[in-house]
C-alpha positions in Angstrom: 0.0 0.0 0.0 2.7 2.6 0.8 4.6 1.9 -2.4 1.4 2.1 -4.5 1.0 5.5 -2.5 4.4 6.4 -3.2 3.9 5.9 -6.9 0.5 8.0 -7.5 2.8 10.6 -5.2 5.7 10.7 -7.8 2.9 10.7 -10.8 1.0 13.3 -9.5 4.3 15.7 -9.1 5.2 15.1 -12.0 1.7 15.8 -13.6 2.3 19.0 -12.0 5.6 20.1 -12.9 4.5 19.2 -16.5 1.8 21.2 -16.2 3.6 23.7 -14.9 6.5 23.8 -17.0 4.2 24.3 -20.2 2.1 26.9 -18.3 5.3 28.9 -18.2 6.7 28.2 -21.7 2.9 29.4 -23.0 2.8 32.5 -20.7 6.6 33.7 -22.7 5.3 33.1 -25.6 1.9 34.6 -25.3 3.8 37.2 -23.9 6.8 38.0 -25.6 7.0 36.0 -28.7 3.2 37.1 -29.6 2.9 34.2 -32.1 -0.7 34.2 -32.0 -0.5 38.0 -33.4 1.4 36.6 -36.7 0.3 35.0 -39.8 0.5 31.8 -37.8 -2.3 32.9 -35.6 -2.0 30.7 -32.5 0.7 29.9 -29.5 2.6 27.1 -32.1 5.6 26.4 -30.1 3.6 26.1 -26.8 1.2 23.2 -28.5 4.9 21.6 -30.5 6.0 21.2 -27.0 2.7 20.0 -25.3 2.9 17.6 -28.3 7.0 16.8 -27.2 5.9 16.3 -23.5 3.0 13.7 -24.5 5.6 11.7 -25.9 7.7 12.1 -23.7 5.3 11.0 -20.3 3.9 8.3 -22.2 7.5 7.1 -22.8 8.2 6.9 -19.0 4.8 5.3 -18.5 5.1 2.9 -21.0 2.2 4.2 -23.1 1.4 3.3 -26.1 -0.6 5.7 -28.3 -3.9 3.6 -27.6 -3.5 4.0 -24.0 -4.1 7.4 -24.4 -6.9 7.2 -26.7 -5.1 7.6 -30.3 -7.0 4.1 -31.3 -8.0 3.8 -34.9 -11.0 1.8 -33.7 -14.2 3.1 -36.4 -11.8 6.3 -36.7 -14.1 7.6 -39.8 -17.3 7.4 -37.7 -16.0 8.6 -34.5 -14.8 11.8 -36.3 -17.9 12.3 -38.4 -19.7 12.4 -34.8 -17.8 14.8 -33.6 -17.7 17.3 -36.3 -21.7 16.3 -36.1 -21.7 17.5 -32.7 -19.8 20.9 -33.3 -22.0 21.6 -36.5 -25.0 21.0 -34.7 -24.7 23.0 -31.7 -23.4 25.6 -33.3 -26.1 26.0 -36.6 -28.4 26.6 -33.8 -26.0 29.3 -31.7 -25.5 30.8 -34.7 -29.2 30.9 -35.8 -29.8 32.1 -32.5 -27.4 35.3 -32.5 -28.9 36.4 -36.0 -32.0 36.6 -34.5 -31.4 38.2 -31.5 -29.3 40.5 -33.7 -32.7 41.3 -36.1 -34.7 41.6 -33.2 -32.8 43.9 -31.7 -32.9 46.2 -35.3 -29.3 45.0 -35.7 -29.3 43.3 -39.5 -26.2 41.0 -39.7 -24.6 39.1 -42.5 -22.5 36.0 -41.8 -18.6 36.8 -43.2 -15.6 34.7 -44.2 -12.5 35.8 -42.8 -9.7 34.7 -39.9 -9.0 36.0 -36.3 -8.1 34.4 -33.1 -10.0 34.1 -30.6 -10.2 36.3 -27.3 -13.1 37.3 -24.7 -12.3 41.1 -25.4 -12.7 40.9 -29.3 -10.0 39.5 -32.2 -6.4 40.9 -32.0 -5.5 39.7 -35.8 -7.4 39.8 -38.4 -6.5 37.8 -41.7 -8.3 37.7 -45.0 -9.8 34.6 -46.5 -6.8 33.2 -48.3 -5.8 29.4 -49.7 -2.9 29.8 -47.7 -4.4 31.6 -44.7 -6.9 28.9 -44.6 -4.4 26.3 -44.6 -2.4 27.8 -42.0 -5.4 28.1 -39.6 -6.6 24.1 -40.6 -2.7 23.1 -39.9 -2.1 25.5 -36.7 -5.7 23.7 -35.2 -4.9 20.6 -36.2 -1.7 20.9 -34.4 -3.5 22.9 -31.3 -6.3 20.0 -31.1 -3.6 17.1 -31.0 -1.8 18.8 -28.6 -4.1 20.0 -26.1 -6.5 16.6 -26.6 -3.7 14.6 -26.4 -2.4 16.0 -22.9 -5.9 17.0 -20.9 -7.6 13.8 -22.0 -5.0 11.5 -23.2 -2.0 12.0 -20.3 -4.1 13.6 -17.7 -6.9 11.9 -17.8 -5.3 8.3 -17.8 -2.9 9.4 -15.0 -5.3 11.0 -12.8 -8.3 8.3 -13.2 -5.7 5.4 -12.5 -5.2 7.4 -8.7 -8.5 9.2 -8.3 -11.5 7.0 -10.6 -13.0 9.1 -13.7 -15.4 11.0 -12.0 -12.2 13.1 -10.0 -10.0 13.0 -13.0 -12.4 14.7 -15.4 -12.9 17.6 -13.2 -9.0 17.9 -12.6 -8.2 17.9 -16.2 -11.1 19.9 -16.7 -9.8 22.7 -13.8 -6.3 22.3 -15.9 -7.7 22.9 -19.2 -9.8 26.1 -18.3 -6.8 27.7 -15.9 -4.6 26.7 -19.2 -6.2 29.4 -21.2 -6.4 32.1 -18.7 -3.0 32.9 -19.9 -5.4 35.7 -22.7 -6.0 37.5 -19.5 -2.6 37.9 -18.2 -1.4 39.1 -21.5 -4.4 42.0 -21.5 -3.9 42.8 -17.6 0.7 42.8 -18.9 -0.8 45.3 -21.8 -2.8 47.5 -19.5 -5.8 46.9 -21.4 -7.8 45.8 -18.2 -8.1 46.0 -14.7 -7.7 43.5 -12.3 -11.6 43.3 -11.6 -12.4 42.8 -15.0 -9.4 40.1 -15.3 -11.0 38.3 -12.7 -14.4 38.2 -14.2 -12.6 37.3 -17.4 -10.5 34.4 -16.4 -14.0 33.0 -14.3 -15.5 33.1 -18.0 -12.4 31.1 -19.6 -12.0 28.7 -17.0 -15.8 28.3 -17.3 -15.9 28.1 -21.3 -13.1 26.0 -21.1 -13.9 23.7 -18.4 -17.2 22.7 -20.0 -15.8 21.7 -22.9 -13.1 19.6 -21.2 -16.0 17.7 -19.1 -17.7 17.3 -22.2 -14.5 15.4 -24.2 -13.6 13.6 -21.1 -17.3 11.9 -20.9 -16.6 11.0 -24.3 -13.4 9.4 -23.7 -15.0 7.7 -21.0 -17.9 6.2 -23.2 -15.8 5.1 -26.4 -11.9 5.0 -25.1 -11.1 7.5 -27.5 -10.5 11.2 -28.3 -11.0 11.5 -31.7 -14.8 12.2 -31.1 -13.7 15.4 -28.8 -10.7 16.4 -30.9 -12.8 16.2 -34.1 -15.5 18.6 -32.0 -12.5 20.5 -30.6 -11.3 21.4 -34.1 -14.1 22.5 -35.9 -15.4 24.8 -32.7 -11.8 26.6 -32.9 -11.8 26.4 -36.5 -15.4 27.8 -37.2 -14.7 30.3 -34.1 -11.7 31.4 -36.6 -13.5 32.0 -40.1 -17.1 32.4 -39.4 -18.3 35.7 -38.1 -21.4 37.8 -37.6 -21.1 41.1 -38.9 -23.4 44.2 -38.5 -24.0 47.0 -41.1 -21.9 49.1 -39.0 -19.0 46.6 -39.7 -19.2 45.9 -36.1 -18.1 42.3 -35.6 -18.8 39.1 -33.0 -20.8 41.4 -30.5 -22.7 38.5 -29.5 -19.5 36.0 -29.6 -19.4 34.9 -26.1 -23.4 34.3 -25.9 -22.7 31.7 -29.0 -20.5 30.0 -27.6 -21.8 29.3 -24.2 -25.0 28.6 -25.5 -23.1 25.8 -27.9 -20.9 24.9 -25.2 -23.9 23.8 -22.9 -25.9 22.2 -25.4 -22.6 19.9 -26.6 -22.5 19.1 -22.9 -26.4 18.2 -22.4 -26.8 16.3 -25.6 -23.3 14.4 -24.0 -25.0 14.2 -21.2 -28.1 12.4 -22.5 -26.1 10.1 -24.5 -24.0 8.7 -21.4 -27.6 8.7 -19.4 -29.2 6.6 -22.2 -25.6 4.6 -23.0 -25.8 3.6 -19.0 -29.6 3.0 -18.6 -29.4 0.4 -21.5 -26.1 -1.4 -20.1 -28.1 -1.8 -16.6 -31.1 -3.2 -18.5 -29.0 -5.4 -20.4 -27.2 -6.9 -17.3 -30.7 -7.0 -15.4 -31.9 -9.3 -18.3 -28.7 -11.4 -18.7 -29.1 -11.8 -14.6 
């Protein structure tokens, strides 16, 4: 018992001081390399070595990709539900903001073009491109793989092995939402806010975030996988990038964060649902089998 102890001790520091270590690589570069305000459009050599450390942990764990969820069990399907899951929820928060928008005596128009991302509005702005486009489906291939591959795949695995699933999701859930806070210390470095509105704003990414991350880990726990949450994953950041609503003023996004709460929560009930029904028909199964 105390070596068994001992061991979920040593994982869970060094968990931690992985976790760490990347928080503190992605707070430099957010910070002073400012990649996300190039052509490239996102934190790239944060997510290259996220990517690095997954290979690395698994290495020392004896991992194998599977182990982690990179199986290629019904790989086609498993994406197509995913990407199912992102287009739905978000046709209807979309469909929703244009209405609220025409309601309001706001007419909008739905445009083409890249940004990132940011709770305070886009801070680069691309246009519509072959190449821009293939940069931004390359840089959130590269985030999705990354980021899925150490919240769900590494974390997950390590932390459900010491704490059961239930724990582990909200822990890599906690870690995936404080992991993008890192906008907000590089508005409050900036000056562009205060530290009351920082504090409402890294509540709201931790929350955004976090939801999302519950969401993916149920999945993981009901098919083994991540390729149903990375698919999702990718098209919410990608569609996030290139699809916006525009006013006649030119005034973009003004309803942005309503969106994508509102898809957000209805990724994680229709989740939600499926795990309720997945369970109720294993118990009725074993009830008729007994």
């Amino acid at each position: 018992m105390k070596m068994k102890q001992a061991l979920w001790n040593k994982t869970t520091k060094m968990m931690l001081i992985v976790y760490g270590l990347l928080i503190i690589f992605e707070h430099w570069e957010f910070i002073y390399l400012r990649t996300d305000e190039t052509f490239i459009g996102d934190n790239i050599f944060t997510k290259l070595l996220c990517i690095a450390a997954i290979i690395i942990v698994a290495a020392i764990f004896n991992y194998k990709p599977a182990d982690i969820g990179f199986k290629n069990k019904e790989l086609a399907q498993n994406i197509a539900a995913g990407l199912a899951l992102g287009i739905g929820t978000f046709a209807v928060s979309y469909a929703v903001e244009i209405l609220i928008n025409y309601m309001n005596g706001n007419p909008v128009s739905l445009k083409f073009y890249i940004t990132n991302f940011g709770l305070n509005g886009a801070t680069n702005v691309m246009t519509m491109t072959l190449p821009a486009l293939l940069i931004c489906i390359a840089g959130n291939i590269i985030n999705v793989l990354a980021e899925e591959g150490l919240f769900r795949g590494i974390f997950l695995k390590t932390c459900t092995e010491q704490y059961g699933f239930k724990a582990a999701n909200w822990i890599q859930a906690f870690l995936f939402g404080c992991w993008h806070i890192v906008s907000v210390t590089l508005l409050i470095h900036d000056g562009l806010i205060g530290m009351g509105t920082a504090i409402i704003y890294a509540i709201g990414y931790v929350v955004l975030a976090g939801i999302l991350a519950l969401e993916w880990g149920i999945c993981v726990s009901m098919s083994g996988i991540l390729w149903i949450g990375l698919s999702e994953h990718f098209f919410n950041n990608f569609i996030g990038n290139t699809l916006h609503v525009v006013s006649e003023t030119g005034e973009a996004d003004e309803l942005q964060l309503a969106r994508i709460v509102l898809s957000n929560v209805l990724s994680l009930v229709v989740v939600l649902l499926i795990a309720r029904h997945k369970k109720r028909a294993a118990e009725s199964s074993a009830d008729t089998a007994a």
